[in-house]
C-alpha positions in Angstrom: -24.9 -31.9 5.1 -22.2 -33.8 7.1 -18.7 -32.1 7.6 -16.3 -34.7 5.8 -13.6 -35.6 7.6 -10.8 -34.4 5.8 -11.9 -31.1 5.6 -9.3 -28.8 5.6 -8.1 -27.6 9.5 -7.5 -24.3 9.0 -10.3 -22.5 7.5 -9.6 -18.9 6.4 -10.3 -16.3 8.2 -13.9 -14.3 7.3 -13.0 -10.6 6.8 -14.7 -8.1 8.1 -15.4 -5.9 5.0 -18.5 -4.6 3.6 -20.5 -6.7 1.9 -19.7 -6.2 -2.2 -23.4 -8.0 -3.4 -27.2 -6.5 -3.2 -28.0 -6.5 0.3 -31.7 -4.9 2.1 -31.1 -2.0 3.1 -32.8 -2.1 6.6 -34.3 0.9 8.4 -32.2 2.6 11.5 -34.1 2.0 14.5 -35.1 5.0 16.3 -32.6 5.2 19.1 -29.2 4.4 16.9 -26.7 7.5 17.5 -26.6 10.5 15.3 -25.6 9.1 11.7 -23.2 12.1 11.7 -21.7 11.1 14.3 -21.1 7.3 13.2 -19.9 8.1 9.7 -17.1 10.4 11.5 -16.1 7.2 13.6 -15.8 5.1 10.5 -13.7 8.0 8.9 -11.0 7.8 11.8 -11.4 4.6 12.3 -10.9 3.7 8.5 -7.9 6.2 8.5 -6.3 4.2 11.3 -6.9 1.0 9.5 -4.7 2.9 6.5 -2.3 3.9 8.1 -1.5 0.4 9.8 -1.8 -1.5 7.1 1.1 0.9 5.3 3.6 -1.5 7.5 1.7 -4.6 7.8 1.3 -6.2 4.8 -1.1 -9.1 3.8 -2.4 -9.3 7.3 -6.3 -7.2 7.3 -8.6 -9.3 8.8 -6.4 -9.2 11.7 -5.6 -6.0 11.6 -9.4 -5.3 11.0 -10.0 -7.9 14.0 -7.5 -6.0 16.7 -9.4 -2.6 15.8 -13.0 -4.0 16.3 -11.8 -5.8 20.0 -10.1 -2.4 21.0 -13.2 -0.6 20.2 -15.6 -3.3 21.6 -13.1 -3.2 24.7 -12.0 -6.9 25.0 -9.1 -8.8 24.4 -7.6 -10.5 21.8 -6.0 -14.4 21.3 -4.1 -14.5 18.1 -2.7 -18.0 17.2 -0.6 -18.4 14.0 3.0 -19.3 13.4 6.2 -17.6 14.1 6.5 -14.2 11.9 3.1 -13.4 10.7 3.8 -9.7 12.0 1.6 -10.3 15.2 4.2 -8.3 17.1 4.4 -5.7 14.6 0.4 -5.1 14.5 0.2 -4.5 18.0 3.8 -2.2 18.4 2.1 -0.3 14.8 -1.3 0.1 16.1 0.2 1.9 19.2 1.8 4.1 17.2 -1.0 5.4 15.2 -3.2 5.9 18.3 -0.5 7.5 20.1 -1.0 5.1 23.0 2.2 3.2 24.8 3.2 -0.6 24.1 4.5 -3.4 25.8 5.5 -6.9 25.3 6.3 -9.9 27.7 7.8 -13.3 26.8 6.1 -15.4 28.5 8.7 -18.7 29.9 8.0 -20.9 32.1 10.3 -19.5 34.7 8.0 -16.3 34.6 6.1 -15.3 37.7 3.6 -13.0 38.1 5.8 -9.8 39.8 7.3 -10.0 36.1 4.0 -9.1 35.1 1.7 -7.1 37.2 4.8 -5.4 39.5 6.2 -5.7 43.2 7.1 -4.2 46.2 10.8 -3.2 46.6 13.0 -2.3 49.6 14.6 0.4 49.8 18.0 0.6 52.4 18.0 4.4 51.7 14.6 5.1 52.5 13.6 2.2 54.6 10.5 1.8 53.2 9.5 -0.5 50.2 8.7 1.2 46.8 6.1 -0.3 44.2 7.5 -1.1 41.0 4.9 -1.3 38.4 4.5 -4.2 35.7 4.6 -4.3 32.1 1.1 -4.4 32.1 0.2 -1.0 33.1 0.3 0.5 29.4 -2.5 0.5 26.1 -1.4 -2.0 24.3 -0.3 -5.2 25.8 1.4 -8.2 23.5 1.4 -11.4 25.7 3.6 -13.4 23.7 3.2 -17.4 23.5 1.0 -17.0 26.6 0.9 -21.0 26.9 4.4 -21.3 27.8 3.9 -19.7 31.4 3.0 -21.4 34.0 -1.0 -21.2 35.2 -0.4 -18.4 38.3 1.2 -16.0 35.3 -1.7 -16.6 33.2 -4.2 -16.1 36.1 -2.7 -12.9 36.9 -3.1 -11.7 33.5 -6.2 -12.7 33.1 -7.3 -11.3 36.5 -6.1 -7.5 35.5 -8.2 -8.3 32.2 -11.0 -8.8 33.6 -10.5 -6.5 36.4 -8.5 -3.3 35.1 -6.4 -3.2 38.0 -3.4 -5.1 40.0 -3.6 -5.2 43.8 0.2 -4.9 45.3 0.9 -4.8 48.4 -2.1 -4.0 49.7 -2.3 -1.0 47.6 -4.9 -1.1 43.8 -3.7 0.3 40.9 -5.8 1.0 37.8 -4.4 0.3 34.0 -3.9 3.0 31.2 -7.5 3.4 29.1 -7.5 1.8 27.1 -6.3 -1.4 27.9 -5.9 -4.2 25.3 -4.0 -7.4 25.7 -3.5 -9.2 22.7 -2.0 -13.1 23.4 -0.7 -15.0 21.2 0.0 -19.2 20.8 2.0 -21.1 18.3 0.0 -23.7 17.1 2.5 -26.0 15.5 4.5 -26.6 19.3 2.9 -28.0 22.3 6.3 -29.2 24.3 6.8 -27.3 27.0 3.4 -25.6 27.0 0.7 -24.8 29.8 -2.6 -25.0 27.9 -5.1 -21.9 28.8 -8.1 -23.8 30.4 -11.3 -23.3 29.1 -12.7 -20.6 31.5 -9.8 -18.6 30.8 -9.7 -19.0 27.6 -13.8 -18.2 27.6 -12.4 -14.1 29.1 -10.9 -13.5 25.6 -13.6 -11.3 23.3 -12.1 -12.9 19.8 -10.2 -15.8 18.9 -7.8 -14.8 15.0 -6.4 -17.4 13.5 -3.3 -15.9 11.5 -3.0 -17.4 8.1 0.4 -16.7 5.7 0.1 -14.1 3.4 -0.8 -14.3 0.1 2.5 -14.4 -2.6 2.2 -11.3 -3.6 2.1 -9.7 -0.2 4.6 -11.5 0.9 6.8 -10.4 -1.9 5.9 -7.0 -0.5 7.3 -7.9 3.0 10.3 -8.8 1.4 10.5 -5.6 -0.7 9.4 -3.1 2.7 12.7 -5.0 4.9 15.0 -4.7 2.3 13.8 -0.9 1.5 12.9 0.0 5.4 9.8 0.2 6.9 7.7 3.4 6.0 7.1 5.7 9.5 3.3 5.4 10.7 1.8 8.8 11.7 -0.3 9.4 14.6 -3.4 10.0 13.6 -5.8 8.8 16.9 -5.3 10.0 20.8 -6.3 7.8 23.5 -8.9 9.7 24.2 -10.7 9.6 20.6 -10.7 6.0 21.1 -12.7 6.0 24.3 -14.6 8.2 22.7 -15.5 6.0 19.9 -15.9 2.9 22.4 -18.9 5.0 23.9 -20.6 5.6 20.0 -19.9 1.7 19.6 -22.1 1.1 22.8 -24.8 3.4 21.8 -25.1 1.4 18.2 -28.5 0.1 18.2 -28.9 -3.9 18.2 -32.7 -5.0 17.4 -34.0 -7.9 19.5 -34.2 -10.0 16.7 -30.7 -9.8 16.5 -30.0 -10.4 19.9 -31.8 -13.5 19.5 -30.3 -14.6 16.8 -26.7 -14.5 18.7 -28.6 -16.5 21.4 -29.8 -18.7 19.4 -26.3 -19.2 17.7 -24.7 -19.8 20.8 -27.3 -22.4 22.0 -27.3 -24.5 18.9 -23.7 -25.3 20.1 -25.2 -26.5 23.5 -27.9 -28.3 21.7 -27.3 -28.8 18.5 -30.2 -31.5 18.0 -32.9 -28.6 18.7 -31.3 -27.1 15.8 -31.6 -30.2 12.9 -28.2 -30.8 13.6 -28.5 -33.9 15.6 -24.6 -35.1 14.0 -23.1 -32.7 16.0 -24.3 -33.4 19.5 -21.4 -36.4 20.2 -19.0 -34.1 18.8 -19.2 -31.3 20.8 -18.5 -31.8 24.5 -19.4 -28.2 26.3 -21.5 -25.7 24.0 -20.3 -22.3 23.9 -20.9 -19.5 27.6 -22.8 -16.9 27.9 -20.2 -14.7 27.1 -20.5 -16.2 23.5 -23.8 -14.1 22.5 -22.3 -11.0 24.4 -19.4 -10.9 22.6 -21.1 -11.2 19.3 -23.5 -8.1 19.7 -20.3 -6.3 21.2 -18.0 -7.5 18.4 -20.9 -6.7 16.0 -21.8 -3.2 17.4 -17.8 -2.3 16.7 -18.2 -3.8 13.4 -21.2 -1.8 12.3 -19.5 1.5 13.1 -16.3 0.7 11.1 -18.9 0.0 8.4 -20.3 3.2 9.0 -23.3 2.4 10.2 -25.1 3.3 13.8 -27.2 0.1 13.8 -26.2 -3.7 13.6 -27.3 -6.4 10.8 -27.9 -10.1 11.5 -24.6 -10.0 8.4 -22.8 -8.1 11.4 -23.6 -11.0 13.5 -22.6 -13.8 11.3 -19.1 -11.8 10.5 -18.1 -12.1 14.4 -19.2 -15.7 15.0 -16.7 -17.5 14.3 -14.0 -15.2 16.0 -16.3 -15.2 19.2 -17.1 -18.3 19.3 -14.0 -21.2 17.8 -12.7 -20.7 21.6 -15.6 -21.1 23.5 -16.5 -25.0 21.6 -14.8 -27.6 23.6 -14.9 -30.6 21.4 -15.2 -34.8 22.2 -12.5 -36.9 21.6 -14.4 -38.2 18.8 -14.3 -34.7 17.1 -10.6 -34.6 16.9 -10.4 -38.1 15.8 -12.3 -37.2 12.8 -10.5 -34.2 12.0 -13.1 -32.1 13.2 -12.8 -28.3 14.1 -14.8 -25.7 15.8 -14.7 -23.6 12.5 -16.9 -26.9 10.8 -19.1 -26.9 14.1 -19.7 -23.2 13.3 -20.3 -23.5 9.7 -22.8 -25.9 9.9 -24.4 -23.7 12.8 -24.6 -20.7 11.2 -26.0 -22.5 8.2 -28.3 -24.2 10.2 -29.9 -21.2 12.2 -31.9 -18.8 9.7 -30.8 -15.2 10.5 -33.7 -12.9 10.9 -35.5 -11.0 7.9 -34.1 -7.7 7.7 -36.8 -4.5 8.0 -36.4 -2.9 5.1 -37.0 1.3 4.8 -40.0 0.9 2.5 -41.5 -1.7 5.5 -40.4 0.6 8.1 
């Protein structure tokens, strides 16, 4: 089926909640981790998830999103309009997991000893001193990352991928664990320095922040007027690092890593796929990274589901966050109105997800 082209741009958001319907119940390979263990993951995990969404309102897929890349260990692009309460997840989450927050706003007139830290002389001493960053804590909110200039955003992006800043001479590692969570306003583009694509490709998930619903919004309005309610701490660092190593011992079946493959090559190739309509419209098929960050993405989202094994459903969940900012699309695509959400769609509708083995076939 072609993708009209008035289709609406901004799909919403696929949450990452159990599935309500009849579903297979497939058969634990042998090598998942100790179901015990798994279900007490989901437990704090789920209690964090409460506790965070006692001050952010209306906003759980992203909430849900952010908990799944911290667990996963990769970083998070959030792009959505002014006062969605991105700032306020991020500064809330570090509260609940006791770890320390920090937010830049990124202007063009930024350079990167604003971010990452400097040497400083010292007349007393006569020696320089090294001041560190903003970056070195947990959580880091990167805020309108498109309106610094490309050396900022390379330097944040190199102590991403790297976990550590190089000053004078002299490495220092970031807090674990480290999560930067950027964020770009959509509806401006004055002014801006648009990530480029292989920078943009270093970000685990891409969350598109969507208003609230009316009624949660009336309960934004309620919660300023009243205050906000105090979070408690109910996760240590350390737990969480401890949960990131459960997360990579959930058990992903071949199958399923083919089916991520496969995913991300029907963007490259869509005509191998029977979707021949989509090859002029897609310029540069999603990276490697694309199938790598959906079995991450979808080991993390198994465990907050409680489970110690991922589902091809675990797969399809994460695909569109993993992959709407790896798609680079032709001119002709954005002339028709065309998104990478539609180009997913029709992929994941294309691709048949692997039968499920079930206990009774196990």
């Amino acid at each position: 089926m072609t993708q009209p082209d008035d289709a609406p741009t901004t799909p919403a958001p696929v949450p990452f909640l159990p599935p309500t319907g009849p579903e297979p119940v497939p058969a634990p390979p042998a090598h998942a981790p100790d179901r015990a263990a798994a279900l007490d993951a989901a437990a704090a995990l789920e209690e964090v998830l409460h506790e965070a969404k006692r001050v952010v309102v209306g906003q759980d897929p992203m909430l849900e999103r952010v908990l799944v890349a911290l667990l996963a260990g990769g970083h998070v692009l959030l792009e959505g309009v002014p006062g969605l309460a991105k700032t306020l997840t991020v500064k809330t989450l570090a509260q609940v997991m006791g770890g320390t927050f920090s937010r830049v706003q990124f202007t063009p007139d930024l350079v990167p000893a604003d971010l990452v830290g400097t040497r400083v002389w010292r007349p007393d001493t006569g020696a320089f001193d090294i001041e560190l960053g903003p970056v070195f804590g947990n959580l880091l909110l990167a805020d309108e990352i498109n309106r610094a200039p490309a050396k900022v955003q390379s330097a944040l992006l190199e102590v991403m991928q790297e976990q550590q800043v190089t000053i004078g001479g002299q490495t220092f590692p970031v807090p674990s664990p480290f999560l930067v969570l950027a964020t770009q306003n959509p509806i401006e583009s004055e002014g801006t320095y648009p990530l480029p694509e292989a920078q943009v490709d270093r970000f685990l998930l891409k969350i598109l922040v969507d208003y609230p619903a009316v009624e949660d919004e009336a309960s934004v309005v309620a919660r300023v007027i009243g205050g906000e309610p105090e979070v408690r701490r109910v996760l240590e660092p350390e737990a969480l690092l401890q949960h990131r190593a459960t997360v990579r011992q959930v058990a992903v079946d071949r199958r399923d890593m083919a089916y991520a493959v496969t995913l991300a090559d029907a963007t490259r190739h869509p005509e191998r796929h029977g979707l021949p309509d989509l090859a002029p419209r897609i310029e540069i098929g999603a990276s490697p990274r694309g199938p790598i960050g959906m079995v991450q993405a979808a080991q993390a989202l198994a465990l907050l589901r409680g489970r110690g094994y991922v589902t091809s459903r675990d797969i399809r969940d994460v695909a569109p966050d993993v992959l709407r900012h790896r798609l680079v699309l032709s001119y002709e695509a954005h002339a028709d109105g065309v998104t990478p959400d539609h180009i997913i769609d029709r992929v994941l509708e294309a691709v048949p997800a692997p039968a499920m083995r079930t206990e009774s076939a196990a």
